[in-house]
C-alpha positions as CSV (number, residue, x, y, z in Angstrom):
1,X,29.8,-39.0,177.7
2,X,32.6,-41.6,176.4
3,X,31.7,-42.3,172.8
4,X,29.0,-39.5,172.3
5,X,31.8,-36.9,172.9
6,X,34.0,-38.4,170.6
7,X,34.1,-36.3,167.7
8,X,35.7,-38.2,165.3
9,X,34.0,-41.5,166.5
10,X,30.2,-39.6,165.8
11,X,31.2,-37.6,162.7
12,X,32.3,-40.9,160.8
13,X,29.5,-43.0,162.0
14,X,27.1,-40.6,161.4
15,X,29.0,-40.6,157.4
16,X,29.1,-43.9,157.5
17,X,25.1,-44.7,158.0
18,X,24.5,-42.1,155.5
19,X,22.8,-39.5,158.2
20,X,25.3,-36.7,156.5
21,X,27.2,-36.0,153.8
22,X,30.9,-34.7,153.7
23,X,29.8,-31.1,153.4
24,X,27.6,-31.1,156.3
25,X,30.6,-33.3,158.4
26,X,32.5,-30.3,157.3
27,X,30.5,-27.6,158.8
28,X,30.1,-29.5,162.1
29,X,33.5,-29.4,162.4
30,X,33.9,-25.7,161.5
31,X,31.1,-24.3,163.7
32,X,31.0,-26.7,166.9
33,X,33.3,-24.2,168.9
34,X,31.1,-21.1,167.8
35,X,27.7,-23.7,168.8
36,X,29.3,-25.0,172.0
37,X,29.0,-21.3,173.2
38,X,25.7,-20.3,171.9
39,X,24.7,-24.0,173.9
40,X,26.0,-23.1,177.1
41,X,24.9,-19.6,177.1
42,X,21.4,-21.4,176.8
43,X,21.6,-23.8,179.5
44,X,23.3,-21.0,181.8
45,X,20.0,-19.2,181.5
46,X,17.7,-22.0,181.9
47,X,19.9,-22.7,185.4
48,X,18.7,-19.5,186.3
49,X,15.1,-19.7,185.6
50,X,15.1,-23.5,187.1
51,X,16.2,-22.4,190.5
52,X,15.8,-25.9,192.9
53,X,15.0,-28.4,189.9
54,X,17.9,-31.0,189.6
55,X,18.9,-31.0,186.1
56,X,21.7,-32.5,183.8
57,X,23.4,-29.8,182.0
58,X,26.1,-31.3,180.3
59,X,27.1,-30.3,177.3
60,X,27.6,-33.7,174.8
61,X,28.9,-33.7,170.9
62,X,25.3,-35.0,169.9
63,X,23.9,-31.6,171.4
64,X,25.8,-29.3,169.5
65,X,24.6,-31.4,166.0
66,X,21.4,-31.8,166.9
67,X,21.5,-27.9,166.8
68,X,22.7,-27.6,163.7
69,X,19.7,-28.3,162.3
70,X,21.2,-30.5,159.5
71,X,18.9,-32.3,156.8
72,X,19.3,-35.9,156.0
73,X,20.8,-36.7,153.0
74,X,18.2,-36.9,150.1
75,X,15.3,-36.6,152.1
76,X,14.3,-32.8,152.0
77,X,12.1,-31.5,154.6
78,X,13.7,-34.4,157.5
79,X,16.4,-33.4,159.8
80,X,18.9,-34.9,162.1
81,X,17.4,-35.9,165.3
82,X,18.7,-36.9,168.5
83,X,16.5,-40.1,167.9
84,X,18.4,-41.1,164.4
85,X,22.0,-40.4,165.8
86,X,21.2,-42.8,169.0
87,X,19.9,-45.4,167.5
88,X,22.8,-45.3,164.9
89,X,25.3,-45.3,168.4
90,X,23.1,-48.1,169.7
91,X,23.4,-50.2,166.5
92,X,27.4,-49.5,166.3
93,X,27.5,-50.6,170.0
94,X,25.5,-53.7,169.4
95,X,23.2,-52.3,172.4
96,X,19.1,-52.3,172.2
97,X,17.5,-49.1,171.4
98,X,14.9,-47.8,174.1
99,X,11.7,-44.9,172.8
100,X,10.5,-43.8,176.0
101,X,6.7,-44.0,175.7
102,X,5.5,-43.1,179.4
103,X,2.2,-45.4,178.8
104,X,4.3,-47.9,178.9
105,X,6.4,-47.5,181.6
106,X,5.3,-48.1,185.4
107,X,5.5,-45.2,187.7
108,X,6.5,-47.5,190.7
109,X,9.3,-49.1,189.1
110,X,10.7,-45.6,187.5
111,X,11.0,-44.0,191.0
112,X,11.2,-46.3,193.5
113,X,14.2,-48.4,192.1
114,X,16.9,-45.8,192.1
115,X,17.2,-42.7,194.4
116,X,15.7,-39.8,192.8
117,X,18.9,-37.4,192.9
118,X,21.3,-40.5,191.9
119,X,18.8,-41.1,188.8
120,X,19.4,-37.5,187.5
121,X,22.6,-37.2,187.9
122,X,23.5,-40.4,185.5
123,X,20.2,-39.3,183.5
124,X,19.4,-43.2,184.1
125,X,15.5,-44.6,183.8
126,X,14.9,-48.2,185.1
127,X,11.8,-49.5,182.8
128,X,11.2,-53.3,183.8
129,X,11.8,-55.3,186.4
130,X,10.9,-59.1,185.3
131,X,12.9,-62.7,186.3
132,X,15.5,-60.7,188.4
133,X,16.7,-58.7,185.5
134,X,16.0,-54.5,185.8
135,X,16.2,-53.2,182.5
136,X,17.4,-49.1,182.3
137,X,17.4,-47.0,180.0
138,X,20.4,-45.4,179.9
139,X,22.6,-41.9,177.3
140,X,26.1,-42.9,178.3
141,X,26.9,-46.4,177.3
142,X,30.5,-46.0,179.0
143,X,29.3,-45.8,182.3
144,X,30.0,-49.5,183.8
145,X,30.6,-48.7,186.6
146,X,27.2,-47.0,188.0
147,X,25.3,-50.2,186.2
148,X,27.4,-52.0,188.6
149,X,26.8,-50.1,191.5
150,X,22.6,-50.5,190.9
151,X,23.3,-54.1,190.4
152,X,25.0,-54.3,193.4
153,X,22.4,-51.8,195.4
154,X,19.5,-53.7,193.8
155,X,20.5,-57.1,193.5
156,X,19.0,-57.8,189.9
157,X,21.1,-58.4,186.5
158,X,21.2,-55.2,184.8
159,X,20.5,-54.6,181.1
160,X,21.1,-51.5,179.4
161,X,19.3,-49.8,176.4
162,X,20.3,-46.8,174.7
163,X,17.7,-44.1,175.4
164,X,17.9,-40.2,174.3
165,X,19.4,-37.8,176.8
166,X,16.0,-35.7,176.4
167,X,13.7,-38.2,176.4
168,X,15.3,-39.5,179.7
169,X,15.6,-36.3,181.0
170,X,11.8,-35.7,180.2
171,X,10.3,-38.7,182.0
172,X,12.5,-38.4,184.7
173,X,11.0,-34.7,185.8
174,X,7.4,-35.9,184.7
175,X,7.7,-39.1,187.0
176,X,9.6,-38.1,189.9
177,X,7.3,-34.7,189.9
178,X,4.1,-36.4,189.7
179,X,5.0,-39.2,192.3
180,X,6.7,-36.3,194.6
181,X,3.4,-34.6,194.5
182,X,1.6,-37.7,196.0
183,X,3.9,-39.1,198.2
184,X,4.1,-35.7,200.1
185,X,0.3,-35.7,199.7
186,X,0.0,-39.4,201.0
187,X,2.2,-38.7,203.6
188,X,0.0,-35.5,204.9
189,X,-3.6,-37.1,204.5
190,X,-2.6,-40.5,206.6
191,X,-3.8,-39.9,209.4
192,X,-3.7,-42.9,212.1
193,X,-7.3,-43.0,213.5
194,X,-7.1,-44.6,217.6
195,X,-10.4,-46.1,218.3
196,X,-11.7,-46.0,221.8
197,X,-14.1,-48.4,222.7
198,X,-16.6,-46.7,219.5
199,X,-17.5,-43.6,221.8
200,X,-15.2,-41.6,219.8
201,X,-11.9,-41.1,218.0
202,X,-8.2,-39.9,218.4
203,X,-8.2,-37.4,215.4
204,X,-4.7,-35.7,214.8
205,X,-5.7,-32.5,213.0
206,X,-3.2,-30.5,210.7
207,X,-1.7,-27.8,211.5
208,X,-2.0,-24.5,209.0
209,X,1.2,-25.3,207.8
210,X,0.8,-29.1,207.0
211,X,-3.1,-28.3,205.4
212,X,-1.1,-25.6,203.0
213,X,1.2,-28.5,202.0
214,X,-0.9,-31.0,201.6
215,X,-3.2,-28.7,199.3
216,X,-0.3,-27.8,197.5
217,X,0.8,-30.9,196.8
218,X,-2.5,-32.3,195.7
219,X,-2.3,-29.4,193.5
220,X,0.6,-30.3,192.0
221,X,-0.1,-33.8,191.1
222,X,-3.3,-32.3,189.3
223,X,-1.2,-30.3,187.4
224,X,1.0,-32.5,186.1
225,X,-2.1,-34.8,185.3
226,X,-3.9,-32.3,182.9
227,X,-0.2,-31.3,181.3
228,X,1.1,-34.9,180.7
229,X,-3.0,-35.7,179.3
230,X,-2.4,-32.4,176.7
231,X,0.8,-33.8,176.1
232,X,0.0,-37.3,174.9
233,X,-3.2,-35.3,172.8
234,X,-6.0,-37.4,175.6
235,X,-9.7,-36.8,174.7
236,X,-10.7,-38.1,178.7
237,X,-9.2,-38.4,181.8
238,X,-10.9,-41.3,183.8
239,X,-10.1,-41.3,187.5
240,X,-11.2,-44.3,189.3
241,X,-11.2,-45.5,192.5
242,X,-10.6,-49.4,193.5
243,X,-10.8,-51.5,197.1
244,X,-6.9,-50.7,197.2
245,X,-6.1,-48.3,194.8
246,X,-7.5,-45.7,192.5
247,X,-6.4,-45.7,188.9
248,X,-5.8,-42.9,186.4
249,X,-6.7,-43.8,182.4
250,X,-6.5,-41.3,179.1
251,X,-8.6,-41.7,176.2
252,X,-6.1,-41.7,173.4
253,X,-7.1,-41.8,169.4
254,X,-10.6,-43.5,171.3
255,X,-8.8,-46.4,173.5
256,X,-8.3,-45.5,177.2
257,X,-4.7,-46.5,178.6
258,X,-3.8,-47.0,182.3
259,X,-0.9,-44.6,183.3
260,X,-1.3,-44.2,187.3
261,X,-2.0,-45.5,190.4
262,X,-2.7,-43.7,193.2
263,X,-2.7,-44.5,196.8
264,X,-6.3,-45.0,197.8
265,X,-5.9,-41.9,200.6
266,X,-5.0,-39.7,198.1
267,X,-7.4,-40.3,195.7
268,X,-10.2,-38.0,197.3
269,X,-8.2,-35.0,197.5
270,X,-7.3,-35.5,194.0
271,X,-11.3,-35.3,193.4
272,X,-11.7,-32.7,195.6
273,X,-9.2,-30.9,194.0
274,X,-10.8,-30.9,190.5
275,X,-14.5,-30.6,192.0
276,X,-13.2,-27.0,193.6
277,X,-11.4,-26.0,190.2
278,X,-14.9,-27.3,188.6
279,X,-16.4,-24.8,191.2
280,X,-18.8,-28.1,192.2
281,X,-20.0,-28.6,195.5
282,X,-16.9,-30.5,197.3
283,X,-19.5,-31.7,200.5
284,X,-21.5,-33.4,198.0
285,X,-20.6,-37.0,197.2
286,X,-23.4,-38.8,196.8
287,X,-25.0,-37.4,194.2
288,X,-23.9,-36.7,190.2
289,X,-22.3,-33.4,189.7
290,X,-21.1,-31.6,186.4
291,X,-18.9,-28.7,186.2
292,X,-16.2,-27.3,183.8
293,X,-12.5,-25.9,184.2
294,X,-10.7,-23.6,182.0
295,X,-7.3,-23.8,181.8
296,X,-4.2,-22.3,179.9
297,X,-2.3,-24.4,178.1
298,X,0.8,-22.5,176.8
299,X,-0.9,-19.3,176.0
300,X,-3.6,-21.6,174.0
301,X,-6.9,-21.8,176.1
302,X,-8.3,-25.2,176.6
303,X,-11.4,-26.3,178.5
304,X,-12.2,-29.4,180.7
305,X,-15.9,-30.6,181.4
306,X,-15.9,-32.6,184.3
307,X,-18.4,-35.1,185.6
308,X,-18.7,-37.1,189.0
309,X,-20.2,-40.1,189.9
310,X,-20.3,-42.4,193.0
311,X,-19.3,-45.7,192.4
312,X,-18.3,-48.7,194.3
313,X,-15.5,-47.5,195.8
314,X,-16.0,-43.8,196.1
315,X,-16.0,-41.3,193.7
316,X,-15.1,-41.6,189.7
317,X,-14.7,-38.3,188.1
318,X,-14.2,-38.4,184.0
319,X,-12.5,-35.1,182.4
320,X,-13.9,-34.4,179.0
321,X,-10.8,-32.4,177.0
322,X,-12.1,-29.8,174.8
323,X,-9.5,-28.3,172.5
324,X,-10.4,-25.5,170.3
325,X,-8.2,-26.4,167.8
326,X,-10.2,-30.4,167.2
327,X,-13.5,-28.8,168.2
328,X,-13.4,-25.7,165.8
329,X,-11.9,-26.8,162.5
330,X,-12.7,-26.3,158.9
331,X,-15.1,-27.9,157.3
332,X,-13.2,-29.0,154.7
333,X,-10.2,-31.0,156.6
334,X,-12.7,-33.0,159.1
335,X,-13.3,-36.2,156.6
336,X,-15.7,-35.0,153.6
337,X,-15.5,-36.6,150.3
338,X,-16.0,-33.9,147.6
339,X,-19.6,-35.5,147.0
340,X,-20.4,-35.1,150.9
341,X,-18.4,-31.6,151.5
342,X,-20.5,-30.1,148.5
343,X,-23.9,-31.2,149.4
344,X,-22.7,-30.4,153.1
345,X,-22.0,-26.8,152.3
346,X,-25.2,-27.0,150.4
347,X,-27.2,-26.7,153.7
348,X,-24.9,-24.7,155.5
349,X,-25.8,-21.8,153.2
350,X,-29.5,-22.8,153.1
351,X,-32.1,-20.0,154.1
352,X,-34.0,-22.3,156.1
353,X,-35.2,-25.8,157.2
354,X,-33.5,-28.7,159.8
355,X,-30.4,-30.3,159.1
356,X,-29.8,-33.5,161.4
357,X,-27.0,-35.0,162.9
358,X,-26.5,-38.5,164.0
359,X,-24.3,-41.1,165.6
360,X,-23.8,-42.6,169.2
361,X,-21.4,-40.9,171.4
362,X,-18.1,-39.9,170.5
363,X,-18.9,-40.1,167.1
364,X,-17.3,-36.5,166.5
365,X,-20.9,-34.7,166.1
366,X,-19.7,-32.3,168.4
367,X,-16.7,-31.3,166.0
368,X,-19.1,-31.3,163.2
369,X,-21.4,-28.7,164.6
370,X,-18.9,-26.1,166.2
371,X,-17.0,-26.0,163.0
372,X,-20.3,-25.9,161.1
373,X,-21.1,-22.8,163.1
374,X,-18.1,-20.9,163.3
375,X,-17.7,-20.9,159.4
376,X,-21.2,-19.6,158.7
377,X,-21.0,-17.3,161.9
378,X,-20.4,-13.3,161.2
379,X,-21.7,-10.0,162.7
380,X,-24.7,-10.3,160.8
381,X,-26.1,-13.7,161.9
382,X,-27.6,-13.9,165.2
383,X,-26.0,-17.8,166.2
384,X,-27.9,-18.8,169.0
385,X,-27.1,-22.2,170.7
386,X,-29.1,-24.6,173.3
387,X,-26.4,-26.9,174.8
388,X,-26.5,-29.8,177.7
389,X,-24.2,-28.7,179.2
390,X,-22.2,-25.7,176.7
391,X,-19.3,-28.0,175.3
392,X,-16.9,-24.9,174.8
393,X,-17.7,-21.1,174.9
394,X,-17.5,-19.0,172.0
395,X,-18.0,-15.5,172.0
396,X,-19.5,-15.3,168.5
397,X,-22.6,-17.9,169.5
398,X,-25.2,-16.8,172.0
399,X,-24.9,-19.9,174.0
400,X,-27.7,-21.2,176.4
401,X,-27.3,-24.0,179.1
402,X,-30.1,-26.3,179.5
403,X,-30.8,-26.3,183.1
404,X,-33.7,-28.9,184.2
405,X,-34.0,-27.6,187.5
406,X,-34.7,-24.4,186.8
407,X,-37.3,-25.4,184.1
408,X,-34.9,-24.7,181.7
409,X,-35.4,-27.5,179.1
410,X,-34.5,-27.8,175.2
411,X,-38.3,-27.4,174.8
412,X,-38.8,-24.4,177.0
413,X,-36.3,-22.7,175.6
414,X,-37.2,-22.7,171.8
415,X,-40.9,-21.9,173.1
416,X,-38.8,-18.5,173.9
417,X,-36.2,-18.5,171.5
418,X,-37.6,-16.5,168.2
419,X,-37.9,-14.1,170.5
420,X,-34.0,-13.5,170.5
421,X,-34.2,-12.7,166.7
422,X,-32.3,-15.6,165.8
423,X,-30.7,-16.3,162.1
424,X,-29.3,-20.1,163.0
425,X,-30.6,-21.6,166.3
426,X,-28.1,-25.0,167.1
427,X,-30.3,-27.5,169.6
428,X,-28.1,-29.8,171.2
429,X,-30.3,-32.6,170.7
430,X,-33.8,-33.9,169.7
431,X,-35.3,-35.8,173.2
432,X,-38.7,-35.5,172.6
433,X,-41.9,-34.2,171.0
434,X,-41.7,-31.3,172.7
435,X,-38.3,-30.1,171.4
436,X,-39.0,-31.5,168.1
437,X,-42.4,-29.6,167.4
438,X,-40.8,-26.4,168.3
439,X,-37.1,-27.1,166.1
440,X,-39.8,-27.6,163.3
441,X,-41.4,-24.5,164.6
442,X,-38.6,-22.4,164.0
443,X,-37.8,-24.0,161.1
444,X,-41.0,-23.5,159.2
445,X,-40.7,-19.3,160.3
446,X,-37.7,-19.1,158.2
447,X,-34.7,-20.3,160.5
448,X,-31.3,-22.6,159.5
449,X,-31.6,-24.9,162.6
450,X,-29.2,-27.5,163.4
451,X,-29.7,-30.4,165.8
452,X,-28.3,-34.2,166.5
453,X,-29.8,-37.0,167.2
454,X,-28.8,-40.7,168.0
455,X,-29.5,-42.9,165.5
456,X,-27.7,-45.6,163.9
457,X,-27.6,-44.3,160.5
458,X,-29.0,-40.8,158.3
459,X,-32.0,-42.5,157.2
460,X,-33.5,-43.7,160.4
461,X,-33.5,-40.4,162.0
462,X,-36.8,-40.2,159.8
463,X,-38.2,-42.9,161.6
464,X,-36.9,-41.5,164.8
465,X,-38.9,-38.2,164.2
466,X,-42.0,-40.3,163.4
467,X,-41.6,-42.2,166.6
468,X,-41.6,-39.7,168.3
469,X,-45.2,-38.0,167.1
470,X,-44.0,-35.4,164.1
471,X,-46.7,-35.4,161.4
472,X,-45.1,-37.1,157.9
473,X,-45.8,-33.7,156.4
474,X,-43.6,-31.5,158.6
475,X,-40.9,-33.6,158.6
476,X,-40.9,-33.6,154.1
477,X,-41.7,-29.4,154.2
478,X,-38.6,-29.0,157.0
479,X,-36.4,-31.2,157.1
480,X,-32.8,-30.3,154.6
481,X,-31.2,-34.0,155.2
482,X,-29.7,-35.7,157.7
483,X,-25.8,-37.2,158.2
484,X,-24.5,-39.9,160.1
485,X,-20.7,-40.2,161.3
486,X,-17.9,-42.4,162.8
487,X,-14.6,-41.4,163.4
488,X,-12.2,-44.0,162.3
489,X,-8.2,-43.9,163.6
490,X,-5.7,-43.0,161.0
491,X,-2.8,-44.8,159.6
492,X,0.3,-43.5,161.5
493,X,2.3,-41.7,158.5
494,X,5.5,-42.5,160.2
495,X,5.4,-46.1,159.9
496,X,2.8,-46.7,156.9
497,X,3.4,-49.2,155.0
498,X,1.8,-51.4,151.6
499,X,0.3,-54.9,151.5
500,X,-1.4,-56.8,149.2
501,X,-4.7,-58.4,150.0
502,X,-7.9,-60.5,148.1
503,X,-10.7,-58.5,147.2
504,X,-12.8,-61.4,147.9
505,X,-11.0,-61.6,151.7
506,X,-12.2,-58.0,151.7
507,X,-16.0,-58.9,150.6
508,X,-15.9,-61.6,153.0
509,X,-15.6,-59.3,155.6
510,X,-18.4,-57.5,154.6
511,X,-16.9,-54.7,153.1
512,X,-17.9,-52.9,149.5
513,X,-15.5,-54.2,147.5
514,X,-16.2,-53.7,143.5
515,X,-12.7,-54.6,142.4
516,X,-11.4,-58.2,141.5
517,X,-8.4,-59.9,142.1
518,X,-5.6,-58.6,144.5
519,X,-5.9,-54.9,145.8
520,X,-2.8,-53.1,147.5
521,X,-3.6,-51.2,150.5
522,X,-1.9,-49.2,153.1
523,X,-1.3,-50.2,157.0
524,X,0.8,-49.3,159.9
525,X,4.0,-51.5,161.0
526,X,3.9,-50.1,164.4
527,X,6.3,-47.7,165.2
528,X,7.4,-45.0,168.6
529,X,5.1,-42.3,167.6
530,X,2.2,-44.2,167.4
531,X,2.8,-46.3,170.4
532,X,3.3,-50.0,168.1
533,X,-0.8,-49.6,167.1
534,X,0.2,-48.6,163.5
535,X,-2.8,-45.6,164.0
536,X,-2.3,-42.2,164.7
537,X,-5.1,-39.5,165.1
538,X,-8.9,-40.0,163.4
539,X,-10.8,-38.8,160.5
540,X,-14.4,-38.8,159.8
541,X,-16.7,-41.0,157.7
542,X,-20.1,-39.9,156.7
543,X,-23.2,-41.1,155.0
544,X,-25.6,-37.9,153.9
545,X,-28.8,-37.7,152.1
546,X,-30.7,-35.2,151.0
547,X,-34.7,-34.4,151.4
548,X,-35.6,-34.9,147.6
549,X,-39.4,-34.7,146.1
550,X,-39.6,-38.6,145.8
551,X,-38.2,-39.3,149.7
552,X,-40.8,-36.5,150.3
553,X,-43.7,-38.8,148.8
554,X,-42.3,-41.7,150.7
555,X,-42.7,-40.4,153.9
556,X,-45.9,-38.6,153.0
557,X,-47.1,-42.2,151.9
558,X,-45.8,-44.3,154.8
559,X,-43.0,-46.1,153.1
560,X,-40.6,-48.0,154.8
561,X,-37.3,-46.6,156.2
562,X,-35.4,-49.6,153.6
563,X,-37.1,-48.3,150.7
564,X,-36.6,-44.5,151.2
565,X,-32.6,-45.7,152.3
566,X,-32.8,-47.2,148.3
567,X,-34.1,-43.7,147.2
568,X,-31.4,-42.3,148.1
569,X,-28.5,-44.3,147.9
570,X,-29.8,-44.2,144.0
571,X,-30.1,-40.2,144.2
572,X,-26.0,-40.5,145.7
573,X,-26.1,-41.4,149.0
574,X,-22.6,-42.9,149.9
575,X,-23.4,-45.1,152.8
576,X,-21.1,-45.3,155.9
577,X,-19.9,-48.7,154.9
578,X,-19.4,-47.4,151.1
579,X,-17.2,-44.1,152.3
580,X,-15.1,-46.2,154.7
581,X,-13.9,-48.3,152.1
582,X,-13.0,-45.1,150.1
583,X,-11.2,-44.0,152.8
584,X,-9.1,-47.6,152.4
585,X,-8.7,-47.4,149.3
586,X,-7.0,-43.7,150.3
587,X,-4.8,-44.9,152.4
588,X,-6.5,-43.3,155.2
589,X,-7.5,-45.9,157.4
590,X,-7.5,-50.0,157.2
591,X,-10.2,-52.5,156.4
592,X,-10.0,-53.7,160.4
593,X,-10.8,-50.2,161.5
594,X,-13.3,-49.8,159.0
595,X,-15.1,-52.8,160.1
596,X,-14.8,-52.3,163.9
597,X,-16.5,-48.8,163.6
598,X,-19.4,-49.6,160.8
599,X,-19.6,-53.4,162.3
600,X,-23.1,-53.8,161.5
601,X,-24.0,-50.7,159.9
């Protein structure tokens, strides 16, 4: 690979931008011949193991240091990467740098500009196709002459960017697999229809063979969907048909991105094919339909809940992700301050009473609850659970599906439920009198019981339980306290950065601000791992209060749901607003994301 096998050329750049020392240039030099071997005995065995999948297996200098494992000079803990030296080749070269973030990149123009076998072989990835200029990624900078023969082939102005070899290796097999998938799939479901004078159709029907293929195509391209959604960590999969087209999105950190369009043929078997994994009645397309899919992820067990809807167009399914590792954490890491995580495990280890849970959807109340359960859950509690639908089994909660047409309600069910001997009974949510009567019920019989319900903020779910007919006096002698919760997106810690800003900007805005003068806070430039947003994963904020004597005497005495919010912001109540800032201040999140997620809280 021209330049990246040059030894000497690499070695003294890589010195030279301060990416290793003289000791570590040293050891390169006396273990490559010894790491070339253990390398190709590697790759030999993957070639085995990859029988039929067109690979690029050549060996380059930049392989055998990346192996090496070296750390960077004065920065303990950060090692070489295949990233660092590129972009150091790139910058010698006086050639742009490319991060391949798929999201970005439009599945069309990867596999439909260059043949697939000819785009392997170079390990080249065209990108962006805009006033006649195609723009490819490229790992060999010295190869001319196959940029000339695209221009030529193509008839567009080529520009190259350095890319890494894995990263274009990577997004090559992702690509060209998925769109493999549905062009044989495309290909096998268009069928041309001959219409004769409307008394009836010309109907070519597949053959055993061609239905096998087809299926397993379809299959394919489903695969690939659910591994490249775990991949980029997706909390949703939308699949939505248009007039021409359907489109795939993924939730990501809470914003949905567009990365597929599929041909409008295939976009029913692609339902179908989820609907039968979903075990959900395939036939049935006019009507809702819920189901759920378990799948492995790399020996780590993940589950899907999907939904159906028709639409416009046909049939929208959204894929619900549900990874035990974000929906079962501990307690402690989800977002508490110490304030909130101590009054927090304060009810957890309470004998009895209702603890409430409240925020629209999405809010992370979910999270909250499983990882609530789980801690306090051994062999001698009795966890029982009332769920619509079960968001993720676990074997150590007795877990109940609501089921409406089977008379199977919230309220039904907890008519039945102290029957089961219960120690902590988890509703799903508070709908109606009904459900509320009977959670107050159990709670009053000496039961921990855990519910949510949507409300804009802690306080008002008293007014909700009000509303919806329980006496003043249950709700004082049951209820623990109630929480509200956001999630808010976290600075990205690769590209963080500090700023200075006004604190009266900051009150302007409408935030708590209490300092004077300029403040220095934390933000994200933008960077490849967080995809140029500057945010990367979430956190939670919270506002809890807890039933106290006075609050008890407010409800009791019909006070209004501003003065009993004053009660107990005086007895500590940090209010959603309050603990976002805190989390500013911390360098956790930034006053824009604050206010777009407690707006008008």
């Amino acid at each position: 690979m021209g330049c990246l096998n040059d030894e000497g050329y690499l070695l003294d750049l890589l010195l030279q931008n301060r990416l290793i020392n003289a000791e570590q240039r040293t050891l390169v030099e006396n273990r490559k011949a010894q790491q070339r071997q253990l390398l190709l005995r590697q790759h030999s065995a993957r070639r085995k193991s990859d029988t039929g999948r067109e690979r690029d297996d050549s060996l380059s200098f930049v392989d055998i240091i990346v192996s090496l494992n070296l750390e960077l000079p004065g920065k303990k803990g950060q090692a070489l990467t295949e990233e660092l030296i590129f972009r150091a080749v790139a910058k010698d070269l006086g050639l742009p740098f490319k991060k391949l973030d798929p999201l970005e990149l439009d599945l069309k123009t990867v596999t439909k500009t260059i043949p697939r076998t000819f785009a392997f072989r170079h390990l080249l990835l065209p990108f962006s196709i805009a006033n006649g200029v195609l723009e490819v990624a490229i790992c060999n900078p010295d190869n001319k002459t196959v940029l000339a023969e695209i221009e030529r082939a193509n008839q567009l102005t080529v520009k190259p960017y350095l890319a890494t070899k894995s990263d274009i290796r990577k997004t090559l097999a992702e690509f060209f697999g998925f769109q493999s998938s549905i062009t044989a799939a495309e290909t096998h479901l268009a069928r041309p229809l001959v219409d004769l004078g409307n008394l009836e159709q010309y109907v070519r029907i597949s053959s055993t063979e061609e239905a096998a293929s087809s299926d397993q195509h379809v299959t394919s391209a489903v695969d690939h969907m659910f591994n490249y959604a775990f991949e980029q960590r997706a909390s949703d999969i939308h699949i939505e048909p248009k007039r021409e087209q359907a489109q795939v999105r993924l939730r990501i950190d809470g914003v949905l991105h567009t990365i597929y369009k599929l041909p409008k043929v295939v976009h029913a078997a692609v339902i179908s094919r989820i609907k039968s994994l979903a075990r959900m009645d395939i036939a049935e397309k006019r009507r809702p339909q819920d189901g759920r899919i378990k799948v492995d992820r790399g020996g780590q067990e993940a589950e899907i809940r999907v939904s159906t809807v028709p639409v416009a167009f046909g049939e929208k399914a959204v894929l619900r992700i549900l990874d035990p590792d974000i929906l079962f954490q501990d307690v402690e890491n989800i977002g508490f301050s110490a304030r909130d995580l101590e009054v927090y495990q304060s009810f957890m280890s309470a004998p009895h009473g209702i603890f409430l849970v409240t925020g629209p959807t999405g809010s992370g109340k979910s999270t909250t609850l499983y990882s609530t359960l789980k801690q306090i859950a051994t062999p001698e509690k009795n966890v029982v659970t009332v769920e619509d639908p079960v968001e993720m089994v676990h074997e150590e909660f007795n877990q109940i599906p609501v089921q409406p047409l089977l008379d199977v309600t919230f309220s039904t069910i907890l008519r039945n439920i102290l029957r089961q001997d219960p120690d902590i009974i988890m509703i799903g949510e508070i709908r109606d009198l009904d459900t509320a009567v009977n959670a107050v019920q159990a709670a009053l019989t000496g039961h921990l019981v855990f519910s949510t319900l949507h409300t804009n903020d802690a306080v008002a779910s008293i007014s909700r339980l009000l509303d919806l007919g329980v006496q003043p006096f249950m709700i004082g002698s049951t209820l623990l306290g109630a929480m509200a919760q956001r999630l808010v997106r976290k600075i990205c810690p690769h590209c963080s950065e500090s700023y200075r800003v006004s604190t009266d900007e900051l009150r302007g805005f409408g935030l708590p601000v209490t300092e004077e003068g300029e403040i220095e806070l934390r933000r994200g430039k933008g960077c490849p791992q967080c995809r140029a947003t500057g945010y990367l994963g979430r956190s939670g904020i919270f506002e809890i209060f807890v039933m106290s004597d006075k609050i008890r005497k407010q409800i009791s005495g019909g006070n209004s749901e501003t003065e009993i919010r004053q009660t107990a912001m005086e007895e500590g109540m940090t209010t959603l607003k309050a603990d976002a800032w805190c989390k500013v201040k911390s360098g956790i999140t930034t006053p824009e994301e604050a206010l777009r997620v407690t707006g008008g809280d």
